[in-house]
C-alpha positions in Angstrom: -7.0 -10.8 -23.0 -5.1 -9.6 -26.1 -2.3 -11.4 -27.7 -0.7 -8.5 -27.3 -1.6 -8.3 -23.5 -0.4 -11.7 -23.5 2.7 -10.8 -24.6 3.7 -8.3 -22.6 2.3 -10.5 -19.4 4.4 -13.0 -20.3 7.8 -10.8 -20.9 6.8 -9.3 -17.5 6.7 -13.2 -15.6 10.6 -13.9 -17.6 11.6 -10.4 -16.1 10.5 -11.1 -12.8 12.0 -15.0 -13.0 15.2 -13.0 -14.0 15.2 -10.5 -11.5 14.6 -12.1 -8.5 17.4 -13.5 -7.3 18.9 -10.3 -7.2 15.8 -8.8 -5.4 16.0 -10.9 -2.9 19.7 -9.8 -1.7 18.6 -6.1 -1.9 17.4 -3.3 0.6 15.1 -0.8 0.0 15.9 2.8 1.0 13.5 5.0 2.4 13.1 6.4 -1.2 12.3 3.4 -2.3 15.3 3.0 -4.5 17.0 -0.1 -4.5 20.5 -0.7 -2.3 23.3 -3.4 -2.4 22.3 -5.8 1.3 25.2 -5.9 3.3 27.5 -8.5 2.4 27.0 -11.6 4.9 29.8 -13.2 6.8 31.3 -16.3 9.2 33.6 -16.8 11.9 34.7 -20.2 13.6 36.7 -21.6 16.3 36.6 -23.6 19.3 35.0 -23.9 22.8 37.1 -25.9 25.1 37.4 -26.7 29.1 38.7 -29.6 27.5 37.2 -29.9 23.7 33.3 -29.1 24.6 30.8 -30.9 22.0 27.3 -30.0 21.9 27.9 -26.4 23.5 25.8 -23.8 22.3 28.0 -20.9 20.7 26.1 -17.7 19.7 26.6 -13.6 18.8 25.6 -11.8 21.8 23.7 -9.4 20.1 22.0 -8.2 22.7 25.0 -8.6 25.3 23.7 -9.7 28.1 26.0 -13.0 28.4 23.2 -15.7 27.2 22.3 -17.2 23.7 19.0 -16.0 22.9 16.4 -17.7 20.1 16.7 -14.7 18.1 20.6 -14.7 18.3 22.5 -16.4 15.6 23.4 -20.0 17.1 25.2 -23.3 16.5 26.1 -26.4 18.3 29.8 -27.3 18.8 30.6 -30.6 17.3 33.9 -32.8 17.5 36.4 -30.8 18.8 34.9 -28.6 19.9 34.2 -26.7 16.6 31.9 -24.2 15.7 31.1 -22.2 12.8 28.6 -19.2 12.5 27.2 -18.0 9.1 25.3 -16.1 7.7 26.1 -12.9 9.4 25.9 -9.4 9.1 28.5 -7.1 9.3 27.4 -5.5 12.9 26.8 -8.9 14.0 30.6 -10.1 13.5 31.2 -7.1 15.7 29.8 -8.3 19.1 31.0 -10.5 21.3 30.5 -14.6 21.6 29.1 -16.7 24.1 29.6 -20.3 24.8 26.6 -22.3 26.7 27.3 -25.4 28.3 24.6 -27.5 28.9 24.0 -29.7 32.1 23.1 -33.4 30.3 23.7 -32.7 27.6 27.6 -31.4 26.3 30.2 -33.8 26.5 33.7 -32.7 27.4 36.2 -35.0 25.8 38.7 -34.8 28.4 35.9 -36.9 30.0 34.1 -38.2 26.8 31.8 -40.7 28.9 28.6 -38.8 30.2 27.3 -35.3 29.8 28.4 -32.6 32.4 26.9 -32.7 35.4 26.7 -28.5 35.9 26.4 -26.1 33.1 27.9 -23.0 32.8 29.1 -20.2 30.6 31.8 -18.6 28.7 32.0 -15.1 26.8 34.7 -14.0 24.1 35.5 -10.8 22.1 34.3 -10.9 19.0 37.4 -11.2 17.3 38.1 -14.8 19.3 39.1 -18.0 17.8 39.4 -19.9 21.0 36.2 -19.7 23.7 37.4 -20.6 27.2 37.8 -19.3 30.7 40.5 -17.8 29.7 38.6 -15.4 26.8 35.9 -15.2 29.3 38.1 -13.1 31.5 39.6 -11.2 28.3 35.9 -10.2 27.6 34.8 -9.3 31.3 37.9 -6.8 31.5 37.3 -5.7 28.8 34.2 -4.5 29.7 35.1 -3.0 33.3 38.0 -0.8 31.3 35.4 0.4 28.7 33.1 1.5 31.1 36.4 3.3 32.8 36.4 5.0 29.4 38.8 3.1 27.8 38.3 2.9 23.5 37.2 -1.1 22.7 40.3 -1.9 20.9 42.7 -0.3 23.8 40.5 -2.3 26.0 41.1 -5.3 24.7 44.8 -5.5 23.9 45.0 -4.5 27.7 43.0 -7.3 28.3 45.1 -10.0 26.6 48.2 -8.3 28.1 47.4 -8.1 31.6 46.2 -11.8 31.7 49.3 -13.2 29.7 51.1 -11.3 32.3 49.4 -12.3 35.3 49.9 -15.8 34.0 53.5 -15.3 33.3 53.6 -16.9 29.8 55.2 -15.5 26.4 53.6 -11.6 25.5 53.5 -13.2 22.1 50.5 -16.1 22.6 46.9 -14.4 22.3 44.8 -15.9 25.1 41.4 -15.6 22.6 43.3 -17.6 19.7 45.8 -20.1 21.5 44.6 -23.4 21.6 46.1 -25.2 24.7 44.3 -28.3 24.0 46.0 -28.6 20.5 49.3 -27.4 21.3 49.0 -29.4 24.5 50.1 -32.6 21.9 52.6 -30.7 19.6 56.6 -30.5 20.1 56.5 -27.0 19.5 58.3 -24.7 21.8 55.2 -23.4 23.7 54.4 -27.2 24.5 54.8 -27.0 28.4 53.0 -23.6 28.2 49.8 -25.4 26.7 49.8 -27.9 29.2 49.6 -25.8 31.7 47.3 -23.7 30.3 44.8 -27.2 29.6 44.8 -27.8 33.3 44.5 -24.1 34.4 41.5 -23.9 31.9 39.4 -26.6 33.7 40.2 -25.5 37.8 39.3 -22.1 36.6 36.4 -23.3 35.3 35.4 -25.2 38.2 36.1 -21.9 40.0 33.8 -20.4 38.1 30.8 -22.5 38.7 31.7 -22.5 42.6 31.9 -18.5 42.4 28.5 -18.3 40.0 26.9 -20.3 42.3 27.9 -18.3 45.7 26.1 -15.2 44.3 23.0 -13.7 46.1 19.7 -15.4 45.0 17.3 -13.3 42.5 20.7 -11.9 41.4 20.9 -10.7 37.6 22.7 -13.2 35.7 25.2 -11.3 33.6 26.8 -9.4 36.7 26.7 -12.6 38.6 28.7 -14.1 35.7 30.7 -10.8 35.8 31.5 -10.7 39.3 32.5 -14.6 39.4 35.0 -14.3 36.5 36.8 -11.2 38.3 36.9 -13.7 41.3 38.4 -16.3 39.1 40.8 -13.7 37.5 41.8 -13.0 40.9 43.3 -16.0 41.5 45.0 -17.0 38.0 48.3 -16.2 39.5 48.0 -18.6 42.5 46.2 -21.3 40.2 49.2 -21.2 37.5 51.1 -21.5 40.8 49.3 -24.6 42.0 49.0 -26.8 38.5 52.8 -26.2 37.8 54.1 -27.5 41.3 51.0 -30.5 40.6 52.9 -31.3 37.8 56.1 -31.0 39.0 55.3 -34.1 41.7 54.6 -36.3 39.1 57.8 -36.5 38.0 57.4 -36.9 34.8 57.2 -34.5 31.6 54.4 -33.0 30.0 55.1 -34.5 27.4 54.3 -38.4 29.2 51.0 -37.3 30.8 48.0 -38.4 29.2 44.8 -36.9 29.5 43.3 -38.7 32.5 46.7 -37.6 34.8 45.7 -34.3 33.5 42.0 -34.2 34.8 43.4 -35.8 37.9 46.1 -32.8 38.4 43.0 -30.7 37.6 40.7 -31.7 40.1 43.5 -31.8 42.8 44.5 -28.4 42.2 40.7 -27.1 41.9 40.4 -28.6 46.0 43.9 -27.0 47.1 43.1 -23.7 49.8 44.8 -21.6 47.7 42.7 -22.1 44.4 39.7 -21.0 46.6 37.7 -18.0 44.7 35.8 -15.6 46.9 32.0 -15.3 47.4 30.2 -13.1 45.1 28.8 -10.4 47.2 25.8 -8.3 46.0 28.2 -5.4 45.9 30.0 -6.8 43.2 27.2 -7.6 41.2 26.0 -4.2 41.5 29.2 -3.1 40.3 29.4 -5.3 37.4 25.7 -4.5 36.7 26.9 -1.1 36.2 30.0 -1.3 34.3 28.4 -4.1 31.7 25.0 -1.1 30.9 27.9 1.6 30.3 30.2 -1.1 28.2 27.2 -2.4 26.6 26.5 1.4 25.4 30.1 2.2 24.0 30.0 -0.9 22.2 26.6 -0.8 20.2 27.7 3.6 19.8 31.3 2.3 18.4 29.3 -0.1 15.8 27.3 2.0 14.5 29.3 4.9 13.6 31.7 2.8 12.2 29.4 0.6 10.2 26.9 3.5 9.7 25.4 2.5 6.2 25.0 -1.3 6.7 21.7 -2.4 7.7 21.3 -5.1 10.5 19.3 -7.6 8.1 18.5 -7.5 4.5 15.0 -5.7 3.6 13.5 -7.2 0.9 12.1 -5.1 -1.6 8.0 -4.8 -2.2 6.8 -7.7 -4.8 5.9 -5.2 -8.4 1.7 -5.0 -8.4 0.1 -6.6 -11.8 -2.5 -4.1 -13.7 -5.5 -5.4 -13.5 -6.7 -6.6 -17.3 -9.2 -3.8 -18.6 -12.7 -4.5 -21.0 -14.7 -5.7 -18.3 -16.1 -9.6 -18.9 -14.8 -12.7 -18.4 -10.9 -14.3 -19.9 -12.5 -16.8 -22.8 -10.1 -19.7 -24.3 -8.7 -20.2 -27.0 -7.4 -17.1 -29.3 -10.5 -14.8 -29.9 -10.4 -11.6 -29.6 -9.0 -8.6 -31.7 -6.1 -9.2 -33.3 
């Protein structure tokens, strides 16, 4: 090789060294010109029944109410806090779900051994706060798409009609509002949160009764569908139930500690008129339905309003080296022409 070959070899390696970096964050167009990557993103929160540690919390990309391996996924730690990174634009735009895992995710209302039964919760994307409560946000959200509602009329109708079947202030945001938090504050919306803590676990017991009444073989997001509509069903008469609980304790909110309000919990869960209905295979079939036509208007409202950003980053193809030319073999040393 040349000195001069040598040269320019070696100004190539430095402009490669230099360049890369900002290669690797770039997308190639079907030109083969080089575009900008989208710009990636995060989003945290908090899954709670009570706080829920060791929960898996993931973007349903592909909606169907489960936290695939291909997903983007993190466990919940103290507090029930997660954080997810790394994400695209589209994939901040789909909704969460929470997995609790049987043996493995610890409730801190009941910090001493794993949960005996898992279950699941689902959030719109926009959520702060995973609960029951968001997961019944989400699933009417999806019936009132697929009754051709837009996404974002769909889900302030959502939040309004459960704050209103619940009969709290129109001002707290179901998907944001942490009852477990304000449950230990002053604040003017303490009663509400305590409430709202106990109402959070008998619904979710609800819903694992409901899930688990559902027709055998059944599919699993419908089931899950069909069981929160159940539990929605019977928010009013819960509410109902855990404030008169309270009540015959005689004491205030603000003197019950967190074992009185498991107890008040699980008492209100076995009182006749908490009792969810069965999940019938008519109602899955419905909520089969409605979740293929939501599923559509969501993934069509994504893309045409984030047309131009790719889903992941492409990286661009690695430059190809000449090949030296003069035929024989690379000696040592600096012979050669000059």
């Amino acid at each position: 090789m040349t000195q001069t070959t040598q040269g320019n070899f070696k100004k190539k390696l430095l402009a490669l060294a230099v360049l890369a970096p900002a290669m690797a964050i770039t997308a190639c167009s079907n030109d083969g010109a080089y575009i900008p990557g989208p710009e990636l993103g995060s989003k945290d929160g908090n899954v709670q029944d009570g706080y829920l540690r060791g929960a898996v919390v993931c973007v349903d990309r592909n909606q169907n109410k489960d936290c695939d391996a291909d997903e983007k996924q993190v466990d919940s730690v103290a507090k029930g806090a997660w954080t997810l990174e790394g994400l695209t634009p589209r994939q901040q735009r789909f909704p969460l779900v929470a997995k609790a895992i049987a043996g493995k995710t610890i409730d801190e209302d009941a910090p001493d051994a794993p949960i005996v039964e898992g279950f699941s919760y689902t959030a719109p994307a926009s959520a702060k706060v995973i609960s029951i409560l968001s997961t019944i946000v989400q699933t009417d959200i999806e019936s009132r798409i697929a009754a051709g509602e837009t996404p974002a009329a769909a889900e302030q109708a959502a939040k309004d009609k459960l704050v209103a079947d619940l009969g709290i202030p129109a001002d707290i945001d179901l998907t944001s509002f942490d009852p477990v938090e304000e449950s230990g504050n002053s604040g003017i919306n303490r009663d509400v949160a305590v409430q709202l803590r106990v109402i959070n676990q008998v619904a979710t017991k609800q819903l694992i009764q409901a899930v688990k009444s559902a027709p055998a073989g059944s599919n699993a997001a419908a089931v899950a569908a069909a069981a929160t509509k159940n539990v929605a069903a019977k928010v009013a008469d819960t509410k109902t139930v855990v404030a008169e609980k309270i009540a015959a304790t005689g004491q205030g909110v603000a003197d019950l500690d967190v074992a009185e309000l498991v107890s008040i919990a699980q008492e209100s869960a076995e009182d006749t008129r908490t009792e969810v209905a069965v999940v019938t295979a008519e109602a899955v079939a419905a909520a089969e339905a409605e979740i293929e036509k939501a599923k559509e208007v969501i993934e069509e409202t994504i893309k045409q309003e984030e047309p131009e950003l790719p889903e992941d980053t492409v990286e661009p193809e690695e430059p190809v080296e000449e090949e030296p030319t003069g035929g024989g073999a690379v000696t040592g040393g600096s012979g050669g022409t000059q």
